[in-house]
N, C-alpha and C positions, 0 to 999 in steps of 0.2 A: 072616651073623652079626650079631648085635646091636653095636651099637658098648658101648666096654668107654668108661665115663663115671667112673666113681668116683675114677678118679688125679686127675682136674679139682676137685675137691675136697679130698683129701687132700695130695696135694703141696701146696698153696697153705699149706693148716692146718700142714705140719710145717715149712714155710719160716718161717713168722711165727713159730712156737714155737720154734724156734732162734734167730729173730732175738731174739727175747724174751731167752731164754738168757743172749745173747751182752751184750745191753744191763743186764740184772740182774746181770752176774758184779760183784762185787765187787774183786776180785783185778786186772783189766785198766786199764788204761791208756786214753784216750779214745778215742787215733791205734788201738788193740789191736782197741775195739769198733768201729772202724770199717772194719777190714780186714776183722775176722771177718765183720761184715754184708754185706761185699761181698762176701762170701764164699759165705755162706748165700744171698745175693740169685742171683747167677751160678749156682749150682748146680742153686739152684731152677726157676728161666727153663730152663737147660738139660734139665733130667727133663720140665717142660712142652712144650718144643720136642721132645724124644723121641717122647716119649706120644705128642703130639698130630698127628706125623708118620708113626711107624711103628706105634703101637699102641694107639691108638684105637681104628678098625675102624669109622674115618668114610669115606663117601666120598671117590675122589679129590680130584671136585671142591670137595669142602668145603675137605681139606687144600690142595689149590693155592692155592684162591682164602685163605685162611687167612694160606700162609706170605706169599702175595703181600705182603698186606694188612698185617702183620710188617715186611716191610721195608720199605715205603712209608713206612709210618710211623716206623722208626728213620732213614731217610734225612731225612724231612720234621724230625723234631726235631734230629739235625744240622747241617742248612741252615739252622734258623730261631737253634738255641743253639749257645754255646760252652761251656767248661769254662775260666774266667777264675782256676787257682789252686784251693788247698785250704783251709782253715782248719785251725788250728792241729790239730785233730782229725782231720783226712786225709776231712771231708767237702768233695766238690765244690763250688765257689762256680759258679754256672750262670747265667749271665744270655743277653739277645736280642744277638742279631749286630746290629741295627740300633742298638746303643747305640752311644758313642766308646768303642775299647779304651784309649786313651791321652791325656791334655789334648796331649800334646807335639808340635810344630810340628817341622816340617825345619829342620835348621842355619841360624839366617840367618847374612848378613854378619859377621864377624869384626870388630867395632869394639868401641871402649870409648864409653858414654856418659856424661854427667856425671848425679849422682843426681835430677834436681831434671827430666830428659827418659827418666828411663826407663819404662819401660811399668808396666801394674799386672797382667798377664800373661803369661804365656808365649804368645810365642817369648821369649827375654828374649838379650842381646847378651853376647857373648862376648870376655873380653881377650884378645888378644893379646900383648901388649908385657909384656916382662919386666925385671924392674932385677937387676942384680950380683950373685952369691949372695953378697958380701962385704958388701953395705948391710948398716949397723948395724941388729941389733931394736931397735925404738923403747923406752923403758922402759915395767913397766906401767901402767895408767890407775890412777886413783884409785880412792877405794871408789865401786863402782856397783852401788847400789841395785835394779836391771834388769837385774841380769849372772846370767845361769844359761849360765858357758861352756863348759862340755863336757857328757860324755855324764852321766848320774844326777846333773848340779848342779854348784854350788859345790865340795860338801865328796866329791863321788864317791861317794855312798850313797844317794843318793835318797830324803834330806831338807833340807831346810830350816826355818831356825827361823821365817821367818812368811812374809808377814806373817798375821794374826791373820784365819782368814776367815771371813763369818758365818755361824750354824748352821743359819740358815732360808732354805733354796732359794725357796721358797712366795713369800714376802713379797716377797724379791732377790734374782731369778734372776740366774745369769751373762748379761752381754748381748755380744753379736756386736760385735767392733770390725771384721771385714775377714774377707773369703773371697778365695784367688782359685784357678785349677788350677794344679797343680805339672805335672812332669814322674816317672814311676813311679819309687819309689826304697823303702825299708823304715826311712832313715834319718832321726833327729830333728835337732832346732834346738839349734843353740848361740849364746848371746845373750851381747852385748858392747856399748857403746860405742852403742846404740839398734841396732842391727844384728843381723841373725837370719841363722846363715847353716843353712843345709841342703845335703844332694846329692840330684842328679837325674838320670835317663838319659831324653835327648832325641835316638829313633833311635839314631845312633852314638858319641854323645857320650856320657860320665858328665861331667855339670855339677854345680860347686862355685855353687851362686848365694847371694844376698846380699840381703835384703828389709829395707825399713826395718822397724825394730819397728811405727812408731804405725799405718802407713798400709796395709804390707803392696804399697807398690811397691817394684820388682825395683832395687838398688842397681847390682850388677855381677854380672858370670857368668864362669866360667872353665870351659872344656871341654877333654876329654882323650878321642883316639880310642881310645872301649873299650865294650866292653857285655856285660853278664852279665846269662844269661838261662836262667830252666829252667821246665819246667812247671810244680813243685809248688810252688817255692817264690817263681815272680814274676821280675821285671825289675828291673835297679836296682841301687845302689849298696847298702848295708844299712847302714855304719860313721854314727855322729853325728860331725859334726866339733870339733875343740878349739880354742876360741879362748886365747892364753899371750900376752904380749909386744907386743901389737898386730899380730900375725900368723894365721893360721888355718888350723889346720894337720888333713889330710884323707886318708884311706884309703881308698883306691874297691876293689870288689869282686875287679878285678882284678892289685892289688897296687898300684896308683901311689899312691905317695906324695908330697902336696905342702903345700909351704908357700907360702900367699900371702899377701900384704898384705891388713888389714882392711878400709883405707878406698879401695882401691881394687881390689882381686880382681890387683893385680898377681904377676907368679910370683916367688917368691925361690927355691927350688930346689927339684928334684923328685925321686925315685928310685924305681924299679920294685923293691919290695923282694924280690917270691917270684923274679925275674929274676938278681938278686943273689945272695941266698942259694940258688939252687937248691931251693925249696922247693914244693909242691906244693900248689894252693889247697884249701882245703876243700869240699865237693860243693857246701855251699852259698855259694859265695863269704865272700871275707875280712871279716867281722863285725866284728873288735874294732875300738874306738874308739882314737886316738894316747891317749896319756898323757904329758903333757909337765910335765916336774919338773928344779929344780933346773937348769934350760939345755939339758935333753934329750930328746929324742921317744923315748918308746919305744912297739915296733909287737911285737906277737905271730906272728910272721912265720911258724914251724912249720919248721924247716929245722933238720935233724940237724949232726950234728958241732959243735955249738957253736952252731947260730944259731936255739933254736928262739925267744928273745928278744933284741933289738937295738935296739940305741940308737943314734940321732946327734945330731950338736951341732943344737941348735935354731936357731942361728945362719946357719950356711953347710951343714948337709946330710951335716959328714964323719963316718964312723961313731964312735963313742965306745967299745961296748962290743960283747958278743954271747955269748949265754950260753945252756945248755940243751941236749938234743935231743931233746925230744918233739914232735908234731908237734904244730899249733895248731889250737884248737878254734875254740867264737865267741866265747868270754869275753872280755868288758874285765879285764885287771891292774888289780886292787885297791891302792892304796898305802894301808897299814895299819901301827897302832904296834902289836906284840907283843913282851910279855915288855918292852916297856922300847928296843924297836929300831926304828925305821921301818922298812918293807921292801915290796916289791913282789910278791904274794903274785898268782901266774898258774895259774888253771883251763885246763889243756889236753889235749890229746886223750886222756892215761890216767893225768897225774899232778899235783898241785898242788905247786907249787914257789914259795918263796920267795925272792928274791936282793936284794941290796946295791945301792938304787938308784942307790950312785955309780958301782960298780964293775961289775955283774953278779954278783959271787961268790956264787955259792947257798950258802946260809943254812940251810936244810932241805929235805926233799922228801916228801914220801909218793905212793904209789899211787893212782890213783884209776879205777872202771870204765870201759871206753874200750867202744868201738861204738856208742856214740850220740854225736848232738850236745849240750857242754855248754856251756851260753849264758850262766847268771847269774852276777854275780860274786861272790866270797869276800868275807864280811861279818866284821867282828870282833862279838862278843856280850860281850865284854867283856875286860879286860886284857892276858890271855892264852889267847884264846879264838876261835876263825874258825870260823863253818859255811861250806859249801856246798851249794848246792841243786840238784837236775837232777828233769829229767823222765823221761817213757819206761820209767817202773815200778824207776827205782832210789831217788830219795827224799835225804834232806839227811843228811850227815857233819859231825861236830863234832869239831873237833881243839885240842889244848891246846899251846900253845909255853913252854918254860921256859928260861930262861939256865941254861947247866950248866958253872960254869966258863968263860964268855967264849962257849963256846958254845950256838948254838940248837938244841932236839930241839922238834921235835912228835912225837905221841903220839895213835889217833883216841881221842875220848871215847866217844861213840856214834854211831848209824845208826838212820834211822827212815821209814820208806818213808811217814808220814802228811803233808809236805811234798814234794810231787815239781814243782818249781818250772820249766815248758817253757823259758819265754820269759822273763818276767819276772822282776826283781830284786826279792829280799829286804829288809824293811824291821825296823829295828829301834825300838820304841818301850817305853820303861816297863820297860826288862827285858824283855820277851817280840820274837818274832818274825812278821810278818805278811806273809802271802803266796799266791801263788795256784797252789793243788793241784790241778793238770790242770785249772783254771780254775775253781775254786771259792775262794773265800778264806778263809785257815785262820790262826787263832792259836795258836802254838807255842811252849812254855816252852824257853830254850835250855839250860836247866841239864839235863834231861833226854834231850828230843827226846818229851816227851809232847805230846797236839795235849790246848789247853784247849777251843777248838770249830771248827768247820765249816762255812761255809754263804755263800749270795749265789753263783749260779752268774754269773762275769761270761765266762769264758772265757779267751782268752790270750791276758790285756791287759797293762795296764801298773802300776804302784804311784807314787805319789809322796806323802811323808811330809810335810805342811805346819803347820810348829809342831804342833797334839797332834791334826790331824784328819788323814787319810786319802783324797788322789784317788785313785780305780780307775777307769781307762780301759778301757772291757769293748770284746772283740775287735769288733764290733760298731758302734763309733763312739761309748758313752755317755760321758761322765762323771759318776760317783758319786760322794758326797760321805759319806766314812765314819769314825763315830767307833769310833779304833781302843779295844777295850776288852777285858779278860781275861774275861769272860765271857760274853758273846754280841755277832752281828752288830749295830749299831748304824748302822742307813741314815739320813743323814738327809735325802739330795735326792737326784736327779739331772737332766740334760741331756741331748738328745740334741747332738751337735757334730760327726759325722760320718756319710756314709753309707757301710757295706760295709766291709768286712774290714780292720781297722786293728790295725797291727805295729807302726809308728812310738812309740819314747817319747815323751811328752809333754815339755812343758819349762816353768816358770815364772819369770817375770821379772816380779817386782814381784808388782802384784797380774792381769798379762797371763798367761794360760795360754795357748802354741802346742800346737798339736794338729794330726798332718797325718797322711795317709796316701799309698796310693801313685796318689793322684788328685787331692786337692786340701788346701792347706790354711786353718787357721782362726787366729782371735785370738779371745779372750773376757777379758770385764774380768768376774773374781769380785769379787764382793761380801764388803766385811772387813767387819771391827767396830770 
């Protein structure tokens, strides 16, 4: 019999027209079209491998020496690649096995060094020695011009008002003050007192370390036996740490929480929160950032009967409060004025809940879609007004708070699936809203939830709002320099500043932008005016 040839043709043509399909649907989500193509890809191969095996009606020997030839070669791409992670899209990150999986050295010696001998890379030294958890917090520092100390800034929104930076990349580009390799982690820089601190997992360790600002040598390091680690989503700690008090206070992936000293990574107290609360980590380990207020750490801890939020004294470690029972997502707690009330306003795994950041006492609640992870935090858009943004094909909720009588009701305004915000936080400029829609960046009226436009594919990167311009950190390693505006994208530079797939928020201190990911990280002096 003739060999049957024509499926070698056809199948290939109906695999790519699907793939086609799946890439043009409108309607899907990034991470969507990329399961579907894996989908369509697997299927495809597989009717290939059929055909080409049992009905054909090629020779044996064609087909042996064929599939031989199949596997040689998936084995040979094996041996030579890895699968280093996904991008925020659920595409494979692939690189050569002959590359470093990780800058990070083996544990050395447990000492403390003084800042002036410590290395300008990893391995970097490890404190041991701990002082009283009754030692007085220092009071806080003065105004510091260079301080961006927790997660999304100063103000927890992921703006600042300057300084003023200039419009023309071209003329005065950003310049490189310091590279060096970190240890893999997901989490950013918090800046104080000239001091940068990050986390990192080195081996067995998640490391609390310490880098001078100007120099970008390692200050002190603090290690804790733990490691979190998965294939999709990486190694590493994920939380930014908060600097409050002259203290620096830290949440590693698998629940430890600690406080240490700034100026020398010593321990002041520590607590395994999800150990405590009986609470169950999230697939992707513990995300949010501390939030320290008014003399109190609060952790998004996810533990029912009352402790899906928890506070303790910033001081000595004892709990203060503990409120809630939905489980916790990755969002940072938002502390936001509505209606006229401060309050602590927490995105978690199916509801958005506000409470009394003296007390805990929930204040309001609403519903919110649970089955995916929700990452970004709850932004007020004015008065008495908070969106939320998620990704994964559900899109930004707008809710209104009124004092009704002493007490708080929210109420949703709308819903509008044209912001679906994965990774990244929401920025507020001018009245409108600016953000990135399955990693495109999209300008969003919030009185509505209508989108004014769409466009600049960066991926799922980061936002930070600098007086009236615009950084977008594309998944990618760029930095973009964007003026935010109601009617179209407005590019006006960018930089490359990293290589390879970057989660980490940025951070700016003064006119220094940090920028790291889970390999190495950077300093850059932007150019003001």
């Amino acid at each position: 019999m003739r060999p049957r040839l024509w499926p070698a043709a056809v199948l290939p043509v109906a695999g790519a027209l699907w793939v086609f399909a799946v890439r043009r649907a409108s309607g899907l989500d990034g991470q969507t079209k990329s399961l579907q193509t894996a989908v369509a890809l697997v299927v495809t191969t597989a009717a290939l491998a059929v055909w080409f095996l049992f009905l054909s009606r090629l020779s044996r020997r064609i087909r042996v020496t064929g599939a031989v030839t199949a596997l040689v070669s998936v084995l040979a791409l094996v041996a030579l690649f890895r699968i280093r992670g996904l991008t925020g899209d659920f595409v494979p990150v692939i690189e050569p096995r002959w590359t470093r999986a990780s800058p990070a050295a083996p544990p050395p010696a447990r000492q403390a060094l003084p800042a002036a001998q410590a290395p300008a890379a990893v391995p970097v030294p490890t404190v041991a020695a701990a002082t009283p958890a009754s030692a007085p917090v220092p009071p806080p520092p003065a105004a510091d011009e260079a301080a961006f100390p927790q997660f999304l800034g100063p103000s927890r929104d992921g703006t600042l008002p300057g300084p003023a930076l200039a419009r023309d990349w071209q003329a005065r580009p950003p310049r490189e003050v310091w590279r060096v390799p970190v240890g893999e982690a997901w989490s950013g820089f918090a800046v104080a007192r000239g001091t940068a601190v990050t986390q990192e997992q080195h081996d067995g360790e998640e490391r609390v370390v310490a880098y001078d600002l100007a120099t970008g040598r390692v200050r002190w390091s603090h290690g804790d036996a733990a490691r979190f680690a998965t294939t999709i989503a990486g190694i590493g700690p994920r939380a930014t740490p908060t600097i409050a008090g002259g203290r620096v206070f830290t949440l590693g992936a698998t629940g430890i929480l600690n406080a240490l000293e700034l100026a020398t990574g010593r321990v002041q107290w520590t607590r395994n929160v999800l150990e405590e609360h009986r609470a169950v980590s999230p697939e992707w380990g513990k995300s949010s950032s501390p939030v320290v207020l008014d003399g109190r750490v609060v952790i998004s801890v996810g533990g029912t009967d009352g402790h899906s939020l928890v506070a303790y004294d910033a001081r000595d470690g004892a709990p203060a409060w503990s409120a809630g029972s939905d489980r916790s997502s990755y969002s940072t707690p938002a502390v936001l004025t509505l209606a006229g009330r401060r309050q602590l306003v927490a995105l978690n795994a199916a509801s958005l809940t506000a409470l009394d950041p003296a007390t805990g006492t929930l204040l309001w609640e609403q519903p919110f879609p649970g089955g995916q992870p929700n990452v970004a935090s709850p932004v007020a858009t004015g008065p008495d007004r908070v969106l939320v943004s998620v990704g994964y094909g559900i899109g930004s909720k707008s809710y209104q708070v009124l004092d009704r009588g002493g007490s708080l009701v929210a109420s949703p305004l709308w819903e509008s699936p044209r912001l679906k915000s994965k990774f990244a936080n929401v920025v507020v400029h001018d009245g409108l809203v600016y953000g990135l829609d399955d990693g495109v960046l999209t300008c969003l009226d919030p009185a509505t939830g209508d989108r004014r436009w769409k466009d600049g594919r960066y991926g799922h990167g980061q936002l930070l709002l600098v007086g009236a311009l615009l950084l977008v950190q594309t998944e990618d390693g760029e930095i973009v320099l964007v003026e935010p505006a109601p009617d179209a994208l407005r590019e006006l530079g960018r930089v490359r500043v990293l290589d390879g797939k970057t989660w980490n928020p940025p951070a700016l201190a003064g006119r220094l932008l940090l920028v790291r990911n889970d390999r190495e990280a950077a300093a850059f002096q932007l150019p003001v005016d």
